[in-house]
C-alpha positions as CSV (number, residue, x, y, z in Angstrom):
1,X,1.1,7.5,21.8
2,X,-0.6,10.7,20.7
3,X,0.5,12.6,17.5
4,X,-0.7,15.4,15.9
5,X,-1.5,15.2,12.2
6,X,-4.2,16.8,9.7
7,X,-4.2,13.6,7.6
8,X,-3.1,10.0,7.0
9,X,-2.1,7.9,4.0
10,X,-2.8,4.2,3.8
11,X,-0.6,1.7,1.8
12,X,-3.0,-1.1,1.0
13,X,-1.9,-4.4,1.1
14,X,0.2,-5.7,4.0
15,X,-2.0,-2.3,6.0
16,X,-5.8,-2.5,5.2
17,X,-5.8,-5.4,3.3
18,X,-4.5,-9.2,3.2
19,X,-4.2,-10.0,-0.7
20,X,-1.3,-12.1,-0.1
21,X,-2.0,-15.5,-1.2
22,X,-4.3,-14.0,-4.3
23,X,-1.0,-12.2,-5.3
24,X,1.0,-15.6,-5.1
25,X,-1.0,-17.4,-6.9
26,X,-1.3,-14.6,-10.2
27,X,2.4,-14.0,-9.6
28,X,3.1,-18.0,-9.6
29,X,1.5,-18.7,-13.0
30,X,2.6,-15.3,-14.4
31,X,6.2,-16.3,-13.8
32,X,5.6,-19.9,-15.3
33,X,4.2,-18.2,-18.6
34,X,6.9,-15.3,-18.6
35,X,10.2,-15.5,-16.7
36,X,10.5,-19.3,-14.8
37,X,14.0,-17.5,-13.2
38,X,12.9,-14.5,-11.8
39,X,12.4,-14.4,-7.8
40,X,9.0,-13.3,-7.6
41,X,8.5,-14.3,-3.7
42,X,10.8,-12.3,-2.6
43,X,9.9,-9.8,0.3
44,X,11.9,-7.0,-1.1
45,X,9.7,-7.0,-4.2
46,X,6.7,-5.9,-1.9
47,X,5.1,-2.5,-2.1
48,X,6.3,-2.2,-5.6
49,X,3.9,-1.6,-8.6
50,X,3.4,-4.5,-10.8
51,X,4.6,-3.0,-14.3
52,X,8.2,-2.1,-12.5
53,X,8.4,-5.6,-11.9
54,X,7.6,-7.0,-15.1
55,X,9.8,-4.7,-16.7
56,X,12.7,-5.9,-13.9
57,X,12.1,-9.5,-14.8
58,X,11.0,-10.1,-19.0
59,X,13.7,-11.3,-20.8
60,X,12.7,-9.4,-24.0
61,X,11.1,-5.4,-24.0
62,X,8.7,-6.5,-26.6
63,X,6.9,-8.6,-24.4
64,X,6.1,-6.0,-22.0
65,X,2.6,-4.5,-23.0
66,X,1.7,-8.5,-23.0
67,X,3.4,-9.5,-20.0
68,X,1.9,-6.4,-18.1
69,X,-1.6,-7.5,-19.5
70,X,-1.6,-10.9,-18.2
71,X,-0.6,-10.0,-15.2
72,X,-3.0,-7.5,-14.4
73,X,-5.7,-9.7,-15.3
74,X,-4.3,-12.4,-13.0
75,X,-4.0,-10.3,-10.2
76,X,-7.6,-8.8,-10.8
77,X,-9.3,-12.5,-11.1
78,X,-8.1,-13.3,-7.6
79,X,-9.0,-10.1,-6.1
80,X,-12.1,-11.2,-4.5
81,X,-9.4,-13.5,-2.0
82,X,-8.9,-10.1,-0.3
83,X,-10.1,-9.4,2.7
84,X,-9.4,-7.0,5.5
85,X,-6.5,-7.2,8.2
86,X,-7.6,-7.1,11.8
87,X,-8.6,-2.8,12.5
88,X,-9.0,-1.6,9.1
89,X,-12.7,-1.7,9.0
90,X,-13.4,0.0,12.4
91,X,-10.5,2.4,11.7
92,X,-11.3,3.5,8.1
93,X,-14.8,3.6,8.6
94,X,-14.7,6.4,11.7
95,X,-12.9,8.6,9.7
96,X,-14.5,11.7,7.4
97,X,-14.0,11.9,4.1
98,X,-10.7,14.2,3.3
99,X,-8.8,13.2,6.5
100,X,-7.1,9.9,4.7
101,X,-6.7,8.1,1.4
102,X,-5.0,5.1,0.2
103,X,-1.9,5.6,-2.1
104,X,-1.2,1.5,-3.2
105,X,0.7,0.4,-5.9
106,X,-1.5,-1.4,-7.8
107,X,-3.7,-0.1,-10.7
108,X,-6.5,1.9,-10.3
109,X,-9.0,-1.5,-11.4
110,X,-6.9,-3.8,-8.8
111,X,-6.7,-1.2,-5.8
112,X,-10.8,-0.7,-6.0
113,X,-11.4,-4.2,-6.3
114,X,-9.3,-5.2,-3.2
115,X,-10.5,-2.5,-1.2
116,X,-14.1,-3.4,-2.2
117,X,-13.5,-7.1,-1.8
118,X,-12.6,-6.5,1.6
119,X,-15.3,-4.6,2.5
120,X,-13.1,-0.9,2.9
121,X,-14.3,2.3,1.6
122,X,-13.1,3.3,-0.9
123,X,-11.9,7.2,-0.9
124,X,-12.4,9.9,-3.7
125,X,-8.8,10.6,-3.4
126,X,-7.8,7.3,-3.9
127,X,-3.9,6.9,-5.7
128,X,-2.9,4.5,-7.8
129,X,0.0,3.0,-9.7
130,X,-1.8,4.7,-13.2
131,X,-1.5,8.5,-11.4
132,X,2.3,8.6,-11.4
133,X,5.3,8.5,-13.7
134,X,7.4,6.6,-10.6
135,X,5.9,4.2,-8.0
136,X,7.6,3.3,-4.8
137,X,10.3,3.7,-3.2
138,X,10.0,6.9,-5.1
139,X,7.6,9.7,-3.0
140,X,5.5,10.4,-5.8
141,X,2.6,8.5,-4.3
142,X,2.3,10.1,-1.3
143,X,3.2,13.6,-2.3
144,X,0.4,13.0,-4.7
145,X,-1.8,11.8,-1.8
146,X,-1.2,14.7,0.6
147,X,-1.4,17.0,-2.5
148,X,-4.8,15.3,-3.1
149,X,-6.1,16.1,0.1
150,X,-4.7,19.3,0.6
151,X,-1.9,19.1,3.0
152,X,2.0,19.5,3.5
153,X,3.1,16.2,3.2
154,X,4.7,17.2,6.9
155,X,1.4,17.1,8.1
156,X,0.5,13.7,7.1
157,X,1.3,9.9,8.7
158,X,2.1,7.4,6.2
159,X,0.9,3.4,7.6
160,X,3.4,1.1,5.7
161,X,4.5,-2.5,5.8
162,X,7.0,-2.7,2.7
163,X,10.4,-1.4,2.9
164,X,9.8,0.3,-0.4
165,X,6.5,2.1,0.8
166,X,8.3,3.3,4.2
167,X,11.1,4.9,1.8
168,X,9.0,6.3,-0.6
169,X,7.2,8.2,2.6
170,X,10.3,9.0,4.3
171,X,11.3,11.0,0.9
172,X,8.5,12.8,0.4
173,X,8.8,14.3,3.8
174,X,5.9,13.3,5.7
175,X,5.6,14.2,9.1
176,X,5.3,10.4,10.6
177,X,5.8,6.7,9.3
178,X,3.7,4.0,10.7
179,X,5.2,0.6,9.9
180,X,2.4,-1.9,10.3
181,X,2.8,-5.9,11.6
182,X,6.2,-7.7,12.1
183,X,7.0,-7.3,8.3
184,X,7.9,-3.9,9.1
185,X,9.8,-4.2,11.3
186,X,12.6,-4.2,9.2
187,X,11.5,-0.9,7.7
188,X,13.1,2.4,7.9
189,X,9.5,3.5,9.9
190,X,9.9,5.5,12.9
191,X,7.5,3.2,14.7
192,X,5.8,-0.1,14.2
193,X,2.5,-1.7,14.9
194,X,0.9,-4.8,15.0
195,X,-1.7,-3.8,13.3
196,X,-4.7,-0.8,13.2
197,X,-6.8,-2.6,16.0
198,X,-7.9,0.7,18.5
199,X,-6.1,3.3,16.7
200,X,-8.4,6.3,16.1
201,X,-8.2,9.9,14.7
202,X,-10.2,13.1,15.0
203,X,-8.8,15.0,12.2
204,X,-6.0,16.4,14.3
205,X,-5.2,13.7,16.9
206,X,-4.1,10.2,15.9
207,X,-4.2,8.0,19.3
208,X,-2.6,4.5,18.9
209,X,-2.2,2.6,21.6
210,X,0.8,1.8,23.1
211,X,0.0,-2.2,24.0
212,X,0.0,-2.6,19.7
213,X,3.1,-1.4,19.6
214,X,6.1,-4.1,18.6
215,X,8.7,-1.0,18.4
C-alpha cells in the first residue's frame, strides 16, 4: 500500500514499544494498595493516561494527588522491562527529524524512559500526558502532535493499537489511521498491521507492505 502523507504520529506502547507486563505488574500492586475492585486488566482501559484512570477508580477524591504519585512511580520503576516491538527500531531510526513524533499517554518522565529503555529515539516533539488538558479518546494529542510538527492534522497517519488512541485520531481529523497488531483489530482504524516490520517513509510516501497487513 502506498499513501501519501507529510508526517506520522506514533502511539507508544502496544506500537513502538512492549511495556506490557511492566504495566501489570505497577498496576497490580497499585490496585492492591488503592482500589482492590477496580478492573485494571481490562483492554478497554488501554491507550488511556494513567491520572484518568486513577481518578475513574479511587474511592475517595482526596486520595488522588497520592494515588497518582504512587502510581507514577510504579510505572517508572519497571520501565527498564520495555523493550521494542518487532520494526520500530529500523523504522524510527530511518526517518529525519520533523517527519514523526510520538504522542503516548504516559507522563513526560514515563514516555522518555520507555522509549529509551527500548532503545527508540526519542523526538524533540515528543507529546505527553502532562501537554494536554484531555488525553485519549479525546484528539488533543495528536492535534497537538501535528501542530508540533507543523502540519494539518489531514496530512498526518496516526499508528495505533488502543481503541481509545484510534478514536482520539479519527477526531482530530487525520488523514490515515494505522491500527497496529491483532489488538487492533477491533479498532475503529482504517487499516491494520501486524506490526512496523518493512514499512518505510520518505517524508511524503509511506510504503507498507501489503503481506503485514491482517486487514
Amino acid at each position: 500500500m502506498k499513501y501519501f502523507a507529510s508526517g506520522l504520529l506514533f502511539d507508544n506502547d502496544g506500537v513502538l514499544v512492549d511495556s506490557h507486563s511492566a504495566s501489570l505488574a505497577a498496576w497490580s500492586l497499585w490496585a492492591s494498595e488503592f482500589a482492590p475492585t477496580a478492573n485494571w486488566n481490562d483492554p478497554a482501559n488501554a491507550g488511556q493516561r494513567a491520572e484518568d484512570l486513577v481518578r475513574r477508580w479511587i474511592a475517595s477524591p482526596e486520595l488522588f494527588e497520592q494515588a497518582n504519585d504512587r502510581i507514577n512511580q510504579l510505572e517508572q520503576d519497571t520501565a527498564h522491562q520495555t523493550v521494542a516491538l518487532a520494526g520500530a527500531v529500523e523504522l524510527l531510526k530511518s526517518l529525519a527529524d520533523g517527519q514523526w513524533t510520538v504522542c503516548t499517554s504516559a507522563n513526560t518522565n514515563l514516555g522518555r524512559a520507555r522509549l529509551e529503555a527500548a532503545g527508540l529515539p526519542v523526538p524533540s516533539q515528543l507529546v505527553t500526558a502532562n501537554h494536554v488538558q484531555r488525553g485519549k479518546p479525546h484528539p488533543d494529542p495528536y492535534l497537538l502532535g501535528a501542530e508540533r510538527l507543523g502540519f494539518d492534522p489531514a496530512d498526518c497517519v496516526v499508528f495505533e493499537d488502543a481503541a481509545a488512541g484510534a478514536q482520539a485520531a479519527i477526531e482530530a481529523g487525520v488523514g490515515l489511521v494505522v491500527g497496529v497488531s491483532e489488538f487492533a483489530l477491533a479498532t475503529d482504524a482504517d487499516i491494520v498491521v501486524r506490526d512496523l516490520t518493512g514499512i518505510t517513509f520518505d517524508g511524503e510516501v509511506l510504503l507498507i507492505p501489503d503481506k503485514n497487513r491482517l486487514r
